[in-house]
N, C-alpha and C positions, 0 to 999 in steps of 0.2 A: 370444370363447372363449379362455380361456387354457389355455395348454398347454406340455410339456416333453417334450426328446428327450436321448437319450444318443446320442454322436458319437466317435468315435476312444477306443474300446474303454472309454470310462467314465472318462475324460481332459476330456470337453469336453461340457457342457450347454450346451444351444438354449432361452432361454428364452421365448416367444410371450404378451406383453400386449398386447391393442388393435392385433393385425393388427403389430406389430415385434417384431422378435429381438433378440431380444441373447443371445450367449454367455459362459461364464463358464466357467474353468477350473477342477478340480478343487479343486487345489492354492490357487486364488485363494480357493475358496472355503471349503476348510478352516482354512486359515491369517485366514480374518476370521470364523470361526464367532461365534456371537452368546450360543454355551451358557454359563453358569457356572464351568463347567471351561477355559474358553477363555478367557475374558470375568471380571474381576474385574466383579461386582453393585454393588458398592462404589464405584469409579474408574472401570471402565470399560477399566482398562491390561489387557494382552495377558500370558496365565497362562504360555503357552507359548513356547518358539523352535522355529525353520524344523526345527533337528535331531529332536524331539522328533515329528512328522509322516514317518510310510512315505516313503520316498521313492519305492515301489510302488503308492501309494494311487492308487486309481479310483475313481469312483461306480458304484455295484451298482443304487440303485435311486433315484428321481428321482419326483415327482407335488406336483401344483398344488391344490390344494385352499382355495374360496376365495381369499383373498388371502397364503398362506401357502406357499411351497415349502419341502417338505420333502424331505431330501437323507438317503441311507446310506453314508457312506464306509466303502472296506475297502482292507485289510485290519482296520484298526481295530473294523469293523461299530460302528459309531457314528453315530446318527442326529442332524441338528439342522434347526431350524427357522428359516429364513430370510422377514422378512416381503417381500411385493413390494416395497413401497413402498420400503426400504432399495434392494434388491437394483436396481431402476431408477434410485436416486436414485446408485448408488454404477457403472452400470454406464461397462464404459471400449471397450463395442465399439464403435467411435462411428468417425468421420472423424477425425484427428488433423491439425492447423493446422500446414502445411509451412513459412508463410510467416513470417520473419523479422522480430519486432515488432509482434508480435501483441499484444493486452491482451486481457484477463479481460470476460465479457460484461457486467458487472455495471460496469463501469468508462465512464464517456461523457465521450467527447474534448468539449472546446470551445474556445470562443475571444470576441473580444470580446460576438459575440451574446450573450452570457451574460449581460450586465448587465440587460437586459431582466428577469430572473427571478433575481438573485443566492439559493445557496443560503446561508439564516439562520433563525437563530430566538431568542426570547425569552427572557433568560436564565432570567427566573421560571418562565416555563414550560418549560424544561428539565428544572431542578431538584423542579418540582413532579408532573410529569404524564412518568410510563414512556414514553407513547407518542409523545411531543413526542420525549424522547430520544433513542428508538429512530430516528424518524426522521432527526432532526440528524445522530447519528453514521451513519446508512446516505446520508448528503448528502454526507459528509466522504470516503466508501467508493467514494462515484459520482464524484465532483467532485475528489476531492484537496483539498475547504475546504471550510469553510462560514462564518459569521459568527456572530456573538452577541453580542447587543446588548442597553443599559440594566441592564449589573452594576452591581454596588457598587463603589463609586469611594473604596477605600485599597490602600493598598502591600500585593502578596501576596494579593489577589483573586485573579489568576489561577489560583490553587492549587487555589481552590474550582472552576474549568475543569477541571482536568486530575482533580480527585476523582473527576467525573463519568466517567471510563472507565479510569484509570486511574494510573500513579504515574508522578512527575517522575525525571527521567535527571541526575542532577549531572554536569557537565562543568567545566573549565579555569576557566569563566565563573561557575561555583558553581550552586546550585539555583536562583537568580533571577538574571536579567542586568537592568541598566538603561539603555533605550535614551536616550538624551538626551545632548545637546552637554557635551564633557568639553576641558577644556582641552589636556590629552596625550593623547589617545585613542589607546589601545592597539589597535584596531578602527576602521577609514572609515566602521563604525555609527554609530562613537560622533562621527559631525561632523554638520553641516548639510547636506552634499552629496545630490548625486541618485546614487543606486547601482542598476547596472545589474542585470536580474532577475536572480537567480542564485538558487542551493540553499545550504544552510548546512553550513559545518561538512566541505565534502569531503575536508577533510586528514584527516580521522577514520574508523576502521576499525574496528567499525560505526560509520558514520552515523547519527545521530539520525533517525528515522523521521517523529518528530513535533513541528512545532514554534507554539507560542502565543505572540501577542505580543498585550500588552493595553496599552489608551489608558487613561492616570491623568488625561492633561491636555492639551490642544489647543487653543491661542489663538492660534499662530504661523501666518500666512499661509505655506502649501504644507506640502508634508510628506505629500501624499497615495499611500496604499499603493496600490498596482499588482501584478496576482498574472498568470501565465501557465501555462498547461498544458503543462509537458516531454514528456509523452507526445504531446499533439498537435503539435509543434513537432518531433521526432522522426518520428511520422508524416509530416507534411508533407516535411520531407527524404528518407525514403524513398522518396518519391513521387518529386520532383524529382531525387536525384542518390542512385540506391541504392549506387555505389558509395564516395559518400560516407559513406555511411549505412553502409555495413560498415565502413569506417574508422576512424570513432570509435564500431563496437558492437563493434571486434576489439583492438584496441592501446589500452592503457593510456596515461591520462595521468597527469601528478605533479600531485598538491596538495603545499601546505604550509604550516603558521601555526606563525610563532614571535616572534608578536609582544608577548610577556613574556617576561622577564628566565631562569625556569624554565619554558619551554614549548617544545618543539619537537613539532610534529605532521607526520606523511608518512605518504601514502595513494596509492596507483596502482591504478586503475581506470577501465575505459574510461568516457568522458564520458555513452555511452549504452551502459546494462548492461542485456544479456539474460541470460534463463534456459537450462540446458543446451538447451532446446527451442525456443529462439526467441523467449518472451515478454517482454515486456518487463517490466522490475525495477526498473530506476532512471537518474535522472538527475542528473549530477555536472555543475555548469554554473559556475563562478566566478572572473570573471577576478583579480578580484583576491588568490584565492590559487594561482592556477597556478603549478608550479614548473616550470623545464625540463623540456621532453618529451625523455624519453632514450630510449621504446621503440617509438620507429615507426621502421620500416626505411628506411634513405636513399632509397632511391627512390623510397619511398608518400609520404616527408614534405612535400613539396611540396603534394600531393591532398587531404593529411590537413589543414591550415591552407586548401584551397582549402574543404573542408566544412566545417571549425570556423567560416571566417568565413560561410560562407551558413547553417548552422545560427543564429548569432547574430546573423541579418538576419532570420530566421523568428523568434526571440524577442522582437527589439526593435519586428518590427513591429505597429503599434498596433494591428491589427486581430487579433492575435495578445492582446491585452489587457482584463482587467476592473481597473477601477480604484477607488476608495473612500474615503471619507475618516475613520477613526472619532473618534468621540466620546467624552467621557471614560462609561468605562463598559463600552463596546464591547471587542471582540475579535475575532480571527479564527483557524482550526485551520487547520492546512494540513499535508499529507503531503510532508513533505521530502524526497521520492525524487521525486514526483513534479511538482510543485507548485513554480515557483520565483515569488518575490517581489522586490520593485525598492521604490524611493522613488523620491517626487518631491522636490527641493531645496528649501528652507525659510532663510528669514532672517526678520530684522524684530524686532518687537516681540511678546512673549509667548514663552510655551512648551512645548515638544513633550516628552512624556513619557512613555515604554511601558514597560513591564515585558516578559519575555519567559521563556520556557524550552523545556524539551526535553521529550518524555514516545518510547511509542513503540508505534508502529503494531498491533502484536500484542494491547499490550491494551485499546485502542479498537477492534479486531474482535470480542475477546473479550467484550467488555460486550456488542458487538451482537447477537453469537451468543445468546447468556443471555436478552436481550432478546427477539426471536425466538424463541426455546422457548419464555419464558413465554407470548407470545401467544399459539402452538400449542397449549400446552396449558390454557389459559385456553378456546379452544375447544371442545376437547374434555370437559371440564366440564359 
């Protein structure tokens, strides 16, 4: 039986679905009203500001009906109609996650296990089939990557990647970088070495959220990609040395790349970025563009390199890894906050060939979001 109560003078609704409460504040609830007048029908965007709202306002009258709570605000005496489903789906009476490095439920840590089940999918069937995509990108959402495999094998394929959710981010490197042996490489990409995982680009403020690299061509013995999860590697340090774990989630490190002629880049941000709440956000992992750390206090700096180096024993260790090798055609998406990637060393005879770029995270949610509704309301149909 669903039910409603008024609490602290018509200040605070008790809202009772399925035997739980949840409260909701007058004010909360006028300021997200769902009416026309509040609510552009059009966008969606918000009519009014906080000023434009009593600042005397209470709820006078309150009742359930069906699946539809209807509310009277006053002074205004202005009724609207809230459905449950929102009103649960949006409530925030809830427990609140005290703990420090926390992730989003929808986000699942891993580590080598992963191979067993890597997340991927067919490129054709991405581009052919909504709900192959849907899925893909909700892989990329849980996983921080996913794969995709047997594209079309010419320069700037990738493009048709990044179409699928969203638009390319031009950076220093231009709208396409190309990964392959450069005689002056301006980047340790651009050689044959093995490069330790790291995240890309953390001299940069914003960071590139999103970043694809695609195989043109793969005949060279090694060169195989290797991917690691920063948030569980992050996790795992908290575990073992939390106050390590505050040390590089509290003091800033320096990056920096000024490895052309016209480019200096500089970015300070702690190595592991929480939210003002504790969640975690991102991971800045690169040794080789670290600049001097200038802003850890002398006496933590000793503690703060005693976590960077067992943070980066939690990264390199292989159990901490999924590994891969693409083929020409292939791909892989990965959340550069999250998500850091490594090479294996590569010589010989033949050649390794990738394209790469930037896009970013926001609008690979946003496709998913879209994606998702239409489901729902394919349903409901």
């Amino acid at each position: 039986m669903n039910k409603v109560t008024l609490e602290s003078d018509g200040q605070i609704i008790g809202l009772t679905v399925a035997d739980h409460t949840s409260r909701f504040h007058a004010i909360w609830l006028r300021d997200n009203a769902l009416d026309p007048a509040t609510r552009s029908a059009i966008n969606g965007q918000r009519l009014i500001t906080l000023q434009d709202i009593d600042a005397k306002l209470f709820v006078s009258h309150a009742q359930v009906t069906l699946d539809v709570l209807t509310v009277t605000f006053m002074p205004e005496n202005k009724t609207v109609d809230f459905p449950l489903h929102w009103l649960l789906s949006h409530a925030y009476d809830k427990p609140i996650e005290t703990t420090k490095g926390w992730h989003k439920p929808n986000q699942t840590l891993w580590d080598s296990s992963l191979m067993a089940s890597l997340p991927e999918a067919e490129f054709d069937a991405v581009v052919t089939s909504p709900q192959t995509l849907k899925v893909w990108l909700k892989q990329i959402a849980q996983f921080g990557f996913a794969k995709l495999n047997a594209g079309p094998v010419h320069a700037g394929a990738l493009t048709q990647v990044v179409d699928l959710f969203g638009h390319l981010r031009e950076t220093n490197y231009g709208r396409i970088f190309e990964v392959r042996v450069e005689e002056k490489p301006t980047n340790l990409a651009y050689t044959g070495l093995a490069l330790q995982a790291h995240t890309d680009n953390p001299y940069r403020d914003p960071v590139p959220t999103i970043q694809v690299l695609y195989c043109l061509e793969s005949s060279v013995p090694g060169g195989d990609n290797v991917l690691v999860d920063g948030f569980n590697a992050a996790t795992q340090l908290r575990q073992v040395d939390p106050h390590g774990f505050n040390l590089l989630s509290t003091y800033c490190a320096h990056f920096e790349y000024a490895g052309e002629h016209d480019v200096c880049l500089r970015a300070r941000r702690p190595m592991i970025e929480l939210s003002a709440d504790g969640q975690l956000q991102g991971i800045r992992f690169n040794n080789r563009s670290a600049a001097p750390f200038t802003d850890i206090p002398f006496e933590h700096m000793q503690d703060y390199y005693a976590a960077y180096r067992r943070f980066a024993e939690i990264i390199d260790n292989p159990a901490s890894e999924v590994g891969f090798r693409l083929n020409a055609g292939d791909c892989f998406v990965l959340d550069n906050t999250r998500v850091l990637h490594a090479r294996k060393a590569f010589s010989g005879a033949g050649t390794r060939w990738l394209q790469g770029c930037y896009a970013d995270m926001d609008g690979l949610l946003s496709r998913l979001s879209v994606l998702n509704n239409q489901h729902k309301d394919a349903l409901l149909d």
